[in-house]
Structures are given as structure tokens and as C-alpha cells.
C-alpha positions as CSV (number, residue, x, y, z in Angstrom):
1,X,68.1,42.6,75.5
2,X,67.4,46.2,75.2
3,X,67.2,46.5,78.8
4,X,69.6,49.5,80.0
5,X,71.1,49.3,82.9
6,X,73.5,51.5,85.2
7,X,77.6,51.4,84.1
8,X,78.7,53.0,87.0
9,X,79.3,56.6,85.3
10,X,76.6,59.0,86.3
11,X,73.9,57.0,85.4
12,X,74.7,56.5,81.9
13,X,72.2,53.9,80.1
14,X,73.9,51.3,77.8
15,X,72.1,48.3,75.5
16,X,74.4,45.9,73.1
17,X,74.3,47.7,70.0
18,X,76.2,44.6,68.1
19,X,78.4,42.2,68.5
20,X,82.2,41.6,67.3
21,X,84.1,39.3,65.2
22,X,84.8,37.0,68.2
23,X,80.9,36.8,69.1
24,X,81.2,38.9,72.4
25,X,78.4,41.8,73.1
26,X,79.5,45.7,72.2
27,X,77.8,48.0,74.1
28,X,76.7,51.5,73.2
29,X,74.6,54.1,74.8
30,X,70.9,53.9,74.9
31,X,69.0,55.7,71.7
32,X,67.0,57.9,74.2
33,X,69.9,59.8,75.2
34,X,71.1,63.3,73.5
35,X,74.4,63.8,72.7
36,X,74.6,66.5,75.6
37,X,73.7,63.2,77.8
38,X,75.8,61.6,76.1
39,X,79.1,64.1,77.0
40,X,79.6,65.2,73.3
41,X,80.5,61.6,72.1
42,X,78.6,59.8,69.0
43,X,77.5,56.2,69.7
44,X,79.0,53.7,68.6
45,X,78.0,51.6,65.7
46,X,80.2,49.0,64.3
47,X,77.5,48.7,60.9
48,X,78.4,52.0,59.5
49,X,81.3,51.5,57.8
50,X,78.8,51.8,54.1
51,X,78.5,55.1,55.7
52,X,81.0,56.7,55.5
53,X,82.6,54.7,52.0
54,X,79.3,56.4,50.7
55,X,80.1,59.7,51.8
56,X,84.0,59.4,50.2
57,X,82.6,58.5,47.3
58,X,80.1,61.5,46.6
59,X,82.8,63.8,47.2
60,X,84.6,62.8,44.6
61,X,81.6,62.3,42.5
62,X,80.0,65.6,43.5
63,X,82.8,67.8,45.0
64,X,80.1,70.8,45.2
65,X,78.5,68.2,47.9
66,X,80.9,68.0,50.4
67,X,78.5,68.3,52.9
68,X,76.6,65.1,51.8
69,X,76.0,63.1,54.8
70,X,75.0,59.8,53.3
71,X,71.4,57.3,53.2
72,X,70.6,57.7,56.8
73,X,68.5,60.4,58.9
74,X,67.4,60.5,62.6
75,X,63.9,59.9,62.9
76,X,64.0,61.7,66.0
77,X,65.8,64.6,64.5
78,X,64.3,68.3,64.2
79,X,64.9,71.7,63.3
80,X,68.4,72.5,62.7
81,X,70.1,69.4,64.0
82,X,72.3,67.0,61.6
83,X,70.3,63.5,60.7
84,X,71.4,60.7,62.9
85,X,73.3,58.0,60.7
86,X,71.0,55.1,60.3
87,X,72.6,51.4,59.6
88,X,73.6,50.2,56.5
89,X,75.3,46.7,55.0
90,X,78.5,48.7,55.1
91,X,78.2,49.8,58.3
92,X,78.8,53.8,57.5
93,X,77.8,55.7,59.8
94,X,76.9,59.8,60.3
95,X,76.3,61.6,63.2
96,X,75.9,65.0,65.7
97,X,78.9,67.1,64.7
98,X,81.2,67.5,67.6
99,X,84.0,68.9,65.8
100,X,85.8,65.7,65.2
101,X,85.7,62.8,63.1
102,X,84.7,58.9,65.3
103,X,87.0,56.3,64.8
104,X,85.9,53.4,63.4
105,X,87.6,50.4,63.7
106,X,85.3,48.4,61.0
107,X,85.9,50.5,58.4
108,X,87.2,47.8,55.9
109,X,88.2,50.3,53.1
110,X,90.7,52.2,56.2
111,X,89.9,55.5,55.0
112,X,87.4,58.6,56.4
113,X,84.2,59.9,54.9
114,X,86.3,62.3,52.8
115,X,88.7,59.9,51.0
116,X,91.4,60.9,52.8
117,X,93.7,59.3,56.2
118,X,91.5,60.0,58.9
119,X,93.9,61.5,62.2
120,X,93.5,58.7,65.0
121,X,91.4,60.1,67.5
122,X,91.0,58.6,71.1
123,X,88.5,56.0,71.4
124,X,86.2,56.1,74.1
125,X,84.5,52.7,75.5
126,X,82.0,52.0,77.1
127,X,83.0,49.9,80.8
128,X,80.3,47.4,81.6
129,X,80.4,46.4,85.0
130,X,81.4,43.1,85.9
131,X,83.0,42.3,82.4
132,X,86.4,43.0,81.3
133,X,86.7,45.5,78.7
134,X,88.2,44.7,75.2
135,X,92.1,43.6,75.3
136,X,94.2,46.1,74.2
137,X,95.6,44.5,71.2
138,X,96.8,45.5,68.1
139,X,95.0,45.6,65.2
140,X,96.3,42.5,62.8
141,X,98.7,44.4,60.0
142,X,96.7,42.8,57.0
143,X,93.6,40.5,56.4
144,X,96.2,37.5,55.4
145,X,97.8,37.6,58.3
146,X,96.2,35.1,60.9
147,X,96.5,36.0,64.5
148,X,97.5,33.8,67.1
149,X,94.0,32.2,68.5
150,X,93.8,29.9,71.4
151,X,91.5,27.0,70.7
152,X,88.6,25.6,72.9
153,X,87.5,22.3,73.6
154,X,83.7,24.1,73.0
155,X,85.2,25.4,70.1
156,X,85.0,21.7,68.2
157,X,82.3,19.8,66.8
158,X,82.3,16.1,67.2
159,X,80.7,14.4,64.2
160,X,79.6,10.8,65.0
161,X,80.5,8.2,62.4
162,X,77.6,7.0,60.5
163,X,76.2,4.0,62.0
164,X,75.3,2.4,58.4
165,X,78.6,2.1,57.7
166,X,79.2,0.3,60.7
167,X,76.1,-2.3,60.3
168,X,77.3,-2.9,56.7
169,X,80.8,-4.6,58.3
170,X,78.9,-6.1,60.9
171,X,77.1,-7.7,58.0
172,X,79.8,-8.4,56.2
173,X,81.6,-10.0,59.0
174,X,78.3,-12.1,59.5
175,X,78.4,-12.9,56.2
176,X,81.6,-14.2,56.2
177,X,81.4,-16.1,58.9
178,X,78.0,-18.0,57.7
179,X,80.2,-18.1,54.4
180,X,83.3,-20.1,56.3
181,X,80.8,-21.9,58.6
182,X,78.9,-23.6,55.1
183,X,82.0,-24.6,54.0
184,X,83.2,-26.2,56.7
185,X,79.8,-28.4,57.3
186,X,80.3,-28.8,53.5
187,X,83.8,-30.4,54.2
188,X,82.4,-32.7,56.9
189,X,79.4,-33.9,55.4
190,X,81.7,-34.7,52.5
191,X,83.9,-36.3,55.2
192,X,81.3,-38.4,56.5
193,X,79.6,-39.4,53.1
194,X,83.1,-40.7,52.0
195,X,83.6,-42.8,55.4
196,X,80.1,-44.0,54.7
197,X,81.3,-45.3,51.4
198,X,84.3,-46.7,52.5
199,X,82.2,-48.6,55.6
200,X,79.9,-50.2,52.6
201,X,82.6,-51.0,50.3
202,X,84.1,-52.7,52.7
203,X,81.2,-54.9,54.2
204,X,80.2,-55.8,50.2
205,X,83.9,-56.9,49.5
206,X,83.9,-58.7,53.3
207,X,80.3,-60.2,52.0
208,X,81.1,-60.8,48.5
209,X,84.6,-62.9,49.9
210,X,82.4,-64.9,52.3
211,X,80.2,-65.7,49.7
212,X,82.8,-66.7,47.3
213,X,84.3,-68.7,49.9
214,X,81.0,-70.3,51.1
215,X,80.4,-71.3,47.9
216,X,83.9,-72.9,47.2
217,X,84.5,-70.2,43.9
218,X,87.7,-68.7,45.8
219,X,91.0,-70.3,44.2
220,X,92.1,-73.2,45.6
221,X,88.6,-74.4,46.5
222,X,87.3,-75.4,43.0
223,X,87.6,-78.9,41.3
224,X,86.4,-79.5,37.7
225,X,82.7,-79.2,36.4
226,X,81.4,-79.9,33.0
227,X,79.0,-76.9,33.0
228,X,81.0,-73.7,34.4
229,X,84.7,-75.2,34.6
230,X,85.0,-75.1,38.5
231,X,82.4,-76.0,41.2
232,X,82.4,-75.7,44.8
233,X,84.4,-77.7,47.3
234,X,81.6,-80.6,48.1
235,X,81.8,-79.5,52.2
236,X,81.1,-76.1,51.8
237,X,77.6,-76.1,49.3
238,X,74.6,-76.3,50.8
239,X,72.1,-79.1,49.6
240,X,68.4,-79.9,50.4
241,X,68.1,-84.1,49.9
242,X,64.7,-85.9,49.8
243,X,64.6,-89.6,49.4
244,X,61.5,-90.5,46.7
245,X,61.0,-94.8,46.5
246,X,58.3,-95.8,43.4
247,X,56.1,-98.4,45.0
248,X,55.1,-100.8,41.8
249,X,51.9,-101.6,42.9
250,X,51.1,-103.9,40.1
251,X,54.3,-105.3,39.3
252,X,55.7,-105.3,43.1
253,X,59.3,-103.8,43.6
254,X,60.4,-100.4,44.2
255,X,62.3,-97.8,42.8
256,X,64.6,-95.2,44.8
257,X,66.2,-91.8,44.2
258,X,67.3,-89.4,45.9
259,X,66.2,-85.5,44.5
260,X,69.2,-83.2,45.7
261,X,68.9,-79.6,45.5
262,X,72.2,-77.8,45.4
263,X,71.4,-74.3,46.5
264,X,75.2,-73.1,46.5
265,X,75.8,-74.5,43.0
266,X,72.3,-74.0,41.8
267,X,72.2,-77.2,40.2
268,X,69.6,-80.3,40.5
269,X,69.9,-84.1,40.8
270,X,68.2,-87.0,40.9
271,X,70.7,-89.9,42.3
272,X,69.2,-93.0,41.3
273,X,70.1,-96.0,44.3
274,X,70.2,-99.5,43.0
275,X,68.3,-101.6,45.3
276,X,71.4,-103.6,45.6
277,X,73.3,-101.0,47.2
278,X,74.5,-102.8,50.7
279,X,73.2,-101.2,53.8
280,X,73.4,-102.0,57.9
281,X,70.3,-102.5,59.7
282,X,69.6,-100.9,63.1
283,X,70.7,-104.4,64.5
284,X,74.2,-103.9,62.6
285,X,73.5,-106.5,60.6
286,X,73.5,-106.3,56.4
287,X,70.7,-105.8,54.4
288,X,70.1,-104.3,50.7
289,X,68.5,-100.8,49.8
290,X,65.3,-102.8,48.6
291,X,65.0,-104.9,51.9
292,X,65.2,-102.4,54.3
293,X,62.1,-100.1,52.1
294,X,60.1,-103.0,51.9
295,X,60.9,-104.2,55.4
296,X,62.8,-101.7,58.0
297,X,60.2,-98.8,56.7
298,X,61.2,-94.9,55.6
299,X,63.3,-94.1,58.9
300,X,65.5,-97.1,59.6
301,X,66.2,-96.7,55.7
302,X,66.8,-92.8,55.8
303,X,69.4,-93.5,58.3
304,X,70.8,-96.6,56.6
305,X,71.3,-94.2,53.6
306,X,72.9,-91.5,55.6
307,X,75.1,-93.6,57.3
308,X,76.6,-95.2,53.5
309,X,76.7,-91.9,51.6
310,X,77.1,-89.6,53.9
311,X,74.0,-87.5,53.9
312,X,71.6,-85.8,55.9
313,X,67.9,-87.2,54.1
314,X,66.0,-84.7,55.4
315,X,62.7,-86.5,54.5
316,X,61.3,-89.5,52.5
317,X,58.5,-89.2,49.7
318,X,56.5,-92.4,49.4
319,X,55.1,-92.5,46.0
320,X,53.0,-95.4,44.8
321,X,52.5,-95.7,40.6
322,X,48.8,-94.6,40.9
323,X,49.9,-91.3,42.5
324,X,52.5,-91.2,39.8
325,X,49.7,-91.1,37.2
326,X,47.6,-88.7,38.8
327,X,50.6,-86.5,39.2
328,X,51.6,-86.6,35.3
329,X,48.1,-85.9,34.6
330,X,47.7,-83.0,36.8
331,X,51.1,-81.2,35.2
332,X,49.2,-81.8,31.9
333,X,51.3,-85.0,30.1
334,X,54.7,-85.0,30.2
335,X,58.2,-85.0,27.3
336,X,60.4,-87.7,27.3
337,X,63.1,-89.2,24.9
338,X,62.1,-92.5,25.2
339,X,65.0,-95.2,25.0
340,X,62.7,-98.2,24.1
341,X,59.0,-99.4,23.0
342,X,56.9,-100.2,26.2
343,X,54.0,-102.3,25.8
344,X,50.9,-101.9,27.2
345,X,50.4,-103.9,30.4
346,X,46.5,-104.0,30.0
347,X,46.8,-105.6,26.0
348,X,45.1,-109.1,26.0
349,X,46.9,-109.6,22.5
350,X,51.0,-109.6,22.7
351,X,50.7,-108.3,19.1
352,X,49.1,-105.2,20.1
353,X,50.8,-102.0,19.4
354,X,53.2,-100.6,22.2
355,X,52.0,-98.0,24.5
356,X,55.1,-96.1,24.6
357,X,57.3,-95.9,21.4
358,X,60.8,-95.4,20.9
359,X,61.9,-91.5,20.4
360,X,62.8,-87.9,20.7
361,X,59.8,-85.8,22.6
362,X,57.3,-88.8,23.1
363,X,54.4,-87.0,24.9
364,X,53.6,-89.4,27.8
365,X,50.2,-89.4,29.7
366,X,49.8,-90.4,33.2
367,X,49.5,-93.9,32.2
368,X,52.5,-94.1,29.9
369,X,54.7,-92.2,32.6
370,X,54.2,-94.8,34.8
371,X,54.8,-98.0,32.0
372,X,57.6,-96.8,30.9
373,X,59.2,-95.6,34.5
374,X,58.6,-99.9,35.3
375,X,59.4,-101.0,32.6
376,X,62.1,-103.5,32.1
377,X,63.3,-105.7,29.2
378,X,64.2,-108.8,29.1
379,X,68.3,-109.4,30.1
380,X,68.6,-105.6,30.8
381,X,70.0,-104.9,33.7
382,X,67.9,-103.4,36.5
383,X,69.9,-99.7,35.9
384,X,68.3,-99.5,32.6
385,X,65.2,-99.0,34.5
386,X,66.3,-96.9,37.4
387,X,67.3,-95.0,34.6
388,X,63.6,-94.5,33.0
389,X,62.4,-94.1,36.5
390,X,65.0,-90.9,36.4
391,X,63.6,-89.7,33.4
392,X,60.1,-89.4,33.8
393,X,60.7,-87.4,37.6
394,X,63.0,-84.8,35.3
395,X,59.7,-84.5,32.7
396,X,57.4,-83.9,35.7
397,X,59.5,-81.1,37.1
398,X,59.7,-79.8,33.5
399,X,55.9,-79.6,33.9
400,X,55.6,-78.6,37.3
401,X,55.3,-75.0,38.5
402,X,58.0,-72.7,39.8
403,X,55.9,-71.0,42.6
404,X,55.9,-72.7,46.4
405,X,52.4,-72.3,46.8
406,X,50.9,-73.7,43.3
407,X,53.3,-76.6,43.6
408,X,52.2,-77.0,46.9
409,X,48.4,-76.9,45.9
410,X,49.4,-79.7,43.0
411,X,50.8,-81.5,46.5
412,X,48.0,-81.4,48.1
413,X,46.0,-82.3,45.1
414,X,47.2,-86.1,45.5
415,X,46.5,-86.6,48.4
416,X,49.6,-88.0,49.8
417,X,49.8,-89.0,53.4
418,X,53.8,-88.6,53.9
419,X,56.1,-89.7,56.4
420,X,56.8,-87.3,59.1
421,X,58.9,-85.3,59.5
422,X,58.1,-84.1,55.5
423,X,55.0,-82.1,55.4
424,X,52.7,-81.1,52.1
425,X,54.5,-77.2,52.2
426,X,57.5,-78.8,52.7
427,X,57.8,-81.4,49.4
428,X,55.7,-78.8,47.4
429,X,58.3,-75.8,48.1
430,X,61.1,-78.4,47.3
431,X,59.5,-79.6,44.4
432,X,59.0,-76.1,43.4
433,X,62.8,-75.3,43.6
434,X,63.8,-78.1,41.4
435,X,61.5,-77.2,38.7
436,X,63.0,-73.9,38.4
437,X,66.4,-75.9,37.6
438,X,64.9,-78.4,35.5
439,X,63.5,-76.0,33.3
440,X,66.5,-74.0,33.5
441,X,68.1,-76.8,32.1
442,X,70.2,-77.2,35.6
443,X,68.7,-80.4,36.5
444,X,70.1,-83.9,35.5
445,X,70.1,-88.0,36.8
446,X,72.8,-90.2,37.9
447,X,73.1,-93.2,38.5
448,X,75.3,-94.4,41.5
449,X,77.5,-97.5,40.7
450,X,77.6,-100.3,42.9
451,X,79.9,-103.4,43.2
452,X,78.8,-106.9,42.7
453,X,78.5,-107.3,46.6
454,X,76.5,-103.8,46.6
455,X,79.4,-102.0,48.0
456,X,80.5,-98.8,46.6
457,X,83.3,-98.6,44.2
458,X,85.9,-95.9,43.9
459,X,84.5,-94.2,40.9
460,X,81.1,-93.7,42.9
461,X,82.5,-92.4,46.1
462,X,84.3,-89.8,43.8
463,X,81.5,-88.9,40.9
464,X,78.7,-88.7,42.9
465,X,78.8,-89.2,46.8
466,X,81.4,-86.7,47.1
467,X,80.6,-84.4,44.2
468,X,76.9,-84.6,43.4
469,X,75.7,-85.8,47.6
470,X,78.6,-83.9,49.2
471,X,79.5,-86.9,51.2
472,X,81.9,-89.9,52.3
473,X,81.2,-93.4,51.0
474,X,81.0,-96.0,54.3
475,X,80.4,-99.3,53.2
476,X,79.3,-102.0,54.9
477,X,82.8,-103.7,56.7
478,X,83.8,-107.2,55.1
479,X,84.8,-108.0,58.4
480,X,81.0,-107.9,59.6
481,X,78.8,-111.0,59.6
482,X,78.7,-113.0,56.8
483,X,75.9,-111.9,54.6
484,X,73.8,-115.1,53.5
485,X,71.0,-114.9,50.7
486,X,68.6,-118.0,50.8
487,X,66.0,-118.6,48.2
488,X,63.2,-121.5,49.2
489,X,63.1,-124.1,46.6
490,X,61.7,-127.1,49.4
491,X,58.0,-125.9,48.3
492,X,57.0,-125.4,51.8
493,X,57.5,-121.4,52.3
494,X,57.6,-122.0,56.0
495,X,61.1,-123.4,55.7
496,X,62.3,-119.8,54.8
497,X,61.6,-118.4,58.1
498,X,63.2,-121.8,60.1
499,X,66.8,-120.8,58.0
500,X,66.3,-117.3,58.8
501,X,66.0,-118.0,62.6
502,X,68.7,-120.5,62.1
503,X,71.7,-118.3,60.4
504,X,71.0,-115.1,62.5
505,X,71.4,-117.3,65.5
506,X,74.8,-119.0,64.1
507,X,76.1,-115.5,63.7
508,X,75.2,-114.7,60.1
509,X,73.1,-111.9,58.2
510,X,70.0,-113.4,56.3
511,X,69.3,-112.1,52.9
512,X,66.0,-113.0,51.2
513,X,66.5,-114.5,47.5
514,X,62.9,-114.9,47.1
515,X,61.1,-118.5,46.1
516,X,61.6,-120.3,43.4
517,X,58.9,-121.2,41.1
518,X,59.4,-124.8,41.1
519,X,61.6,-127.2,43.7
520,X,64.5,-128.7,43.8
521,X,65.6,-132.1,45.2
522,X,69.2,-131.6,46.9
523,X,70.4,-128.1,48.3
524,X,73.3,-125.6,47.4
525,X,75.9,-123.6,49.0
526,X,77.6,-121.4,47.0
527,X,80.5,-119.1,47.2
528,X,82.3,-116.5,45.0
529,X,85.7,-116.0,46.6
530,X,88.0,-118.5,48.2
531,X,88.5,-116.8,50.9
532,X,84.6,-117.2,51.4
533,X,84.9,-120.9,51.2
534,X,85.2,-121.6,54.7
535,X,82.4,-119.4,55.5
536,X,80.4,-121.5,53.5
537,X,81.7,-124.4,55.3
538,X,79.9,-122.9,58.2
539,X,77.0,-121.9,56.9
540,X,75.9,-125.7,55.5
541,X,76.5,-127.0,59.0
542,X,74.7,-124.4,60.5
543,X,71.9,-125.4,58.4
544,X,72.2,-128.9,58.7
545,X,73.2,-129.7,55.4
546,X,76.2,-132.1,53.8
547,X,79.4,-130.4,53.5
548,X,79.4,-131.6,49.5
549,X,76.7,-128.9,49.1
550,X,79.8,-126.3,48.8
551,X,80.6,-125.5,45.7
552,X,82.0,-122.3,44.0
553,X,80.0,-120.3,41.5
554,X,78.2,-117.2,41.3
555,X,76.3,-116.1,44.1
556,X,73.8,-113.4,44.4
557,X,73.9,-109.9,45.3
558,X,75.3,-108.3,48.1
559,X,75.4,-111.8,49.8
560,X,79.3,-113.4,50.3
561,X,77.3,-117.1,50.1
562,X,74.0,-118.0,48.6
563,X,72.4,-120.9,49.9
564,X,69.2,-122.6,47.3
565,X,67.2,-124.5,49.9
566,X,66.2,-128.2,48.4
567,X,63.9,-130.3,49.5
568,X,66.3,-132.3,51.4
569,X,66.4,-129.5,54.2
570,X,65.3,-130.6,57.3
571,X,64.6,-127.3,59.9
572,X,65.4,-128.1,63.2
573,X,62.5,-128.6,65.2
């Protein structure tokens, strides 16, 4: 920097001495140089302005000073010669005396050394080679005034924007967008949770219509009901029907009802089936309900009985009075409001005291069940019994347990052998489901009313096929063959089986009446209805017998002409 180097003016040496109020370099000549080398002109120093204030103000401080020269001094002064002005903050500056003052442009006060206006003197400047001298401008009037300056790009500073601001929208916007974003998955899982509850209100109204309607509770579909005021329409309730025939094994005779388990309704009952009730054989001939168990078997009855009431049996429980017995004693004794004494079959003395008495909660043992289920009086008719039988099979559900498998276990206890297609699981699940009625108190008996000829009356196929069984009476056709009941009164029991072969090949049904207990000389043919007289008629030829046997009377169930077999019959050979 200090590093002189040749101006083009005789050699002349020159270093930067300073630097002006535009930031560009001022030269001045090199400190080694005299003032002789110099040609006669102080260097110049732009920091001396303090100089030469300083020197004004001592004058008039110390006028006897005039000659004062400042704060600085030449180190490489000597002898004689004036001290070389040195540097100050104010920039004053003294030097050689050349016989004139140096003109400095710095001098911020505008006044000389001496306090007063200062002559302009020529200013000499240094050329640098290569590099334009200073502009010859004007000095600016006053410091307020601003000169004209011509701006540069290199001038500027560009100050980047702070990036944190710029991450702190970028947030934001993130924020806002995760914000809108929540809401709107909000929205559609709200969306979807009320479609999803519109979806299963829907299918429970669509179920809960279909039930309704399966059960026959929609209106319209309802008829009267002593319990609930409405029940279902007969077709569309579900019912589970098992036929159960009491085999007297003592006594002889049997007993039928059928247990019907309305699942729709929920509501149990035991039809009890008069063994007079007319039925058609397989053949298509006519037959009674207590023939065809004692002689056609379980199946050809089942389907008798489905074909008159319009049911679908779905199985048939054989149960002989022993089993009975062991069935009330397994349950543990069973409650039944007993209609009449019962005495005890087993007394040698007809004085003894009843087995069964007359009342309100009679606690029956296996034994007594079964008496009084038997049991009938004299000149009652033989509903008064069907209707004991219906009693005691209500107590023993009473008694019997709810669960499938304990009722099944009580099945299988007894040791049963059933009639396919019923199995132990099956009865005992059944059984099961009409002890949960019974004790309910939704379980009750009734009996199904015949006619005199075993056909069914109006009142039946309305109380109780159609309501209770959920099916059409079809009775036996009066056009059919005749139905003929014969009771052997010849003493020779053979004879029975010569009619029977006799009237089923003349065209007629044979009904059993039994065998009398004693004989009778001539024989009978009876008939209720006139219009049955000339089937009489028929029958006494076919028979062999006088045509004086017909008379009109009473004749016996479910038979249009009863025929009493004397011993005056004489079978064809």
C-alpha cells in the first residue's frame, strides 16, 4: 500500500495518503521526500483540518502566540526547520512555510489557521497514471443540500426474507389443510354411520313386518282369542303335533290325544280324539279312531288322522299305563283337581276307601295317575274320561323339566321303544317345550266333538281343527260304503269273522261291536235314518237273514246299520 511508484513527473514518488468521501484513494507525495523534492508544495493531508481550527483558536486565546503552530511536530525535523504537522481527529494540518497558506478542502469550520477568510490559492494535484483525476466539480453550497448522485446496482444490499417466517405459513397452510381434511372424513364417517342406521332400521322394520305377518298379528289377520284378544290366522302358525294313545293294559281300551305345540302362538294343547271319531282305512273303507289303533297300527292311523283333521302328525307316542306310572313317579307325584272318587282297582272289599278322592290339588302318585286317567263311571259318557286322561298329561308336564336334554334323560329313563320316525331326543325336546307352557300356564285340553255317526260337527271343525290343529275337517263321505257294526251274540265267535268276510264282499264296511256276554235266539238289523232303511234291506240278505229282522231303532256308533248276530245265523259255507 505504501509502495511508491513513478507519476510520470520527474520521478516524483506518491503513496495514498487517505481516502475521500466517495471511497476512492488520494494520493500524496511519499514522506521521504523534502520539500525542495517536493517543488516547494506541502503534502497533502485531508486529516488536518483539527489543525489548523486549533491554530485559529490560540490566536484568539493567546494573541502574543501567533506563531503557534498547533499539536503536531516532524519527527524528522532539525535545526531551524518548522515541525511537520502531524494528524489529528480534525484533520489540521501545519507545514514547511512556503510563503503561502495550503488550501484545504476538508476544512469543515471554512476558515484558515488565523480565524480569518483564507485567499483561494491554486490547488495542485497529484496525476496518477492510468486513473482519471478528481472531476472538476463544484463544491455543494451547504451541508443540507444533497447533490445529485447516480446510484449503482453494487451500491444495494439485498436482504433475504427470513426463512422462519416462510416455514411458519407453510405450517399453517399444513395445518389448515389437515384441519379441512378431519372435517371432511368427519362428515363422511358421519355420512356413512347414518346410512348404516338407516340400512338396520330398515331390515328390523322389514323383519319385524314379516314376523307380524307370519304370525297372523298384522290387521286383518287376527280372529278372537280368549287369552290376548286376537290370535294368528290358523295357516300361517307354526305347530309341532304328536299323536300319544294310553294302552289300558289291565282294563283293555285306549285313550288318544294329540299334544300340539303352537310355536307361533306360544300356546299348548292336548286335543283329546274320541275313539268314535270316523276314519278311512288304507282300503277306503270306514273304520273308528279306536279300530284302526288296535288294528291298522301307529302309521295307517297317523295318516287316517291327517287325512280327517287336516294335520301333519309328525310322530306317534305309544304309551302303555305301566309306563305312565313310572313316568309320574319319576317327575316326583303329580297335582290334579280331581272331578270324582276313584277306587282302587286292587281293593278285595268294595267298601274300601277310594284311591283317588274328589278335590282341588289331589297329589297323585304313579298309581293314582294312572286310576284316575281310566277311570270311568257308571252311565258317564266316554268324554268324561278322555277328559281325566287330559288332565293327568297337563300335571306331568307341570312336573316335567324345561331343558331338552333332562327331559330327554327322563325319556330315556322309561325305556320306551317308539315308533319310527319319533326318536328318544325327539319326544324328550318336545316334551320339554310343552312343559315350559304348561307351567307358564299356556297349556290347556280340549276335547274334539263328534257326531253320533263319528263325523265331525260344525262347531268342531271351527273350535278346534281350524283354530287349535290349524286344519280342514274331511269327513268320511256318506256316499261311501255303508258302514255296518256287528256284535256276535250266536256264542260261536267264529261266526264274526264268516259276516265280516260276508259284508266286505257284498260291498259294505265291517265295524266290530264286540260279543255279547250271553246269546240271543233270533237276529237284528237295525237302522237309524229312513233313508238307511233300504240299506238295511241289503245288508240282511247279504247275510242271509229274514227281511222281518229290519227294524228301526238306535244303532251304534259310527255305523249307518247295526246288525246283533242270533243264533239263528247260518254263515255260508
Amino acid at each position: 500500500m505504501n509502495d511508491g511508484y513513478d507519476a510520470g513527473y520527474g520521478g516524483d514518488q506518491y503513496e495514498i495518503v487517505g481516502y475521500d468521501e466517495y471511497g476512492r484513494p488520494v494520493y500524496g507525495q511519499a514522506q521521504g521526500q523534502t520539500p525542495s523534492q517536493a517543488g516547494g508544495q506541502q503534502p497533502y493531508d485531508p486529516y488536518d483540518s483539527y489543525g489548523q481550527y486549533q491554530a485559529a483558536h490560540d490566536q484568539q486565546s493567546h494573541p502574543d502566540h501567533q506563531n503557534h503552530q498547533g499539536y503536531g511536530y516532524a519527527p524528522y525535523a532539525g535545526g531551524g526547520q518548522q515541525p511537520y504537522g502531524a494528524h489529528d481527529s480534525y484533520g489540521s494540518q501545519t507545514g514547511w512555510d512556503t510563503g503561502q497558506q495550503p488550501y484545504d478542502p476538508y476544512d469543515p469550520y471554512g476558515q484558515a489557521a488565523a480565524g480569518t477568510p483564507r485567499p483561494p490559492v491554486a490547488e495542485q494535484t497529484a496525476h496518477i497514471p492510468q486513473q482519471a483525476g478528481p472531476p472538476d466539480e463544484p463544491e455543494p453550497a451547504a451541508e443540507s443540500a444533497e447533490p445529485d448522485r447516480e446510484y449503482h446496482t453494487e451500491q444495494f444490499a439485498f436482504v433475504e426474507e427470513p426463512t422462519d417466517d416462510s416455514e411458519d405459513v407453510i405450517d399453517w397452510m399444513k395445518f389448515t389443510e389437515n384441519r379441512t381434511e378431519r372435517r371432511e372424513e368427519a362428515r363422511r364417517r358421519a355420512r356413512a354411520r347414518i346410512v348404516a342406521l338407516v340400512v338396520v332400521l330398515a331390515l328390523v322394520a322389514v323383519g319385524g313386518v314379516g314376523y307380524l305377518w307370519y304370525a297372523g298379528k298384522l290387521p286383518g289377520t287376527s280372529s278372537s282369542d280368549d287369552r290376548t284378544g286376537g290370535t294368528a290366522a290358523a295357516g300361517a302358525q307354526k305347530r309341532d303335533v304328536i299323536a300319544v294313545h294310553l294302552h289300558d293294559t289291565d282294563g283293555g281300551g285306549t285313550s288318544t290325544a294329540l299334544l300340539v305345540d303352537n310355536t307361533t302362538a306360544k300356546r299348548g294343547t292336548a286335543v283329546l280324539l274320541p275313539n268314535t271319531l270316523a276314519l278311512t282305512a288304507d282300503d277306503g273303507t270306514a273304520t273308528t279312531l279306536a279300530k284302526s289303533v288296535d288294528e291298522a297300527g301307529p302309521d295307517a292311523t297317523r295318516t287316517a288322522l291327517d287325512t280327517v283333521l287336516g294335520t301333519d302328525i309328525e310322530g306317534t307316542w305309544r304309551l302303555d299305563t305301566p309306563y305312565l306310572q313310572i313316568l309320574v313317579d319319576l317327575v316326583g307325584n303329580i297335582e290334579v283337581d280331581t272331578d270324582t272318587d276313584v277306587p282302587d282297582p286292587d281293593a278285595k272289599d268294595k267298601g274300601a276307601a277310594p284311591l283317588v278322592r274328589k278335590g282341588e290339588a289331589q297329589t297323585l302318585s304313579g298309581k293314582m295317575a294312572v286310576a284316575y286317567a281310566t277311570y270311568q263311571g257308571s252311565g258317564e259318557e266316554a268324554g268324561a274320561q278322555l277328559q281325566r286322561f287330559g288332565q293327568v298329561m297337563q300335571g306331568v308336564l307341570r312336573k316335567l323339566s324345561s331343558d331338552p336334554q333332562a327331559a330327554t334323560t327322563t325319556v330315556q329313563t322309561l325305556g320306551l321303544i317308539l315308533d319310527p320316525p319319533l326318536t328318544e331326543k325327539d319326544l324328550g325336546s318336545f316334551l320339554a317345550g310343552l312343559s315350559d307352557l304348561a307351567k307358564g300356564g299356556d297349556f290347556k285340553t280340549a276335547l274334539l266333538p263328534v257326531q253320533g255317526d263319528g263325523r265331525l260337527s260344525a262347531e268342531a271343525a271351527d273350535s278346534v281343527v281350524k283354530d287349535v290343529l290349524g286344519g280342514t275337517a274331511e269327513s268320511p263321505d256318506k256316499d261311501a260304503a255303508v258302514s255296518v257294526s256287528v256284535r256276535n251274540a250266536t256264542g260261536d265267535e267264529d261266526r264274526t269273522a264268516k259276516a265280516r268276510v260276508t259284508l266286505l264282499n257284498g260291498g259294505f264296511t265291517f265295524l266290530s261291536g264286540g260279543t255279547a256276554s250271553g246269546t240271543e235266539a233270533t237276529s237284528q238289523v237295525v237302522y237309524a235314518e229312513a233313508a238307511d232303511k233300504e240299506n238295511a234291506v241289503q245288508v240282511a240278505k247279504t247275510l242271509g237273514l229274514s227281511a222281518d229282522a229290519v227294524e228301526q231303532g238306535e244303532v251304534s256308533a259310527n255305523a249307518r246299520v247295526s246288525v246283533v248276530l242270533g243264533q239263528d245265523y247260518e254263515p255260508a259255507s
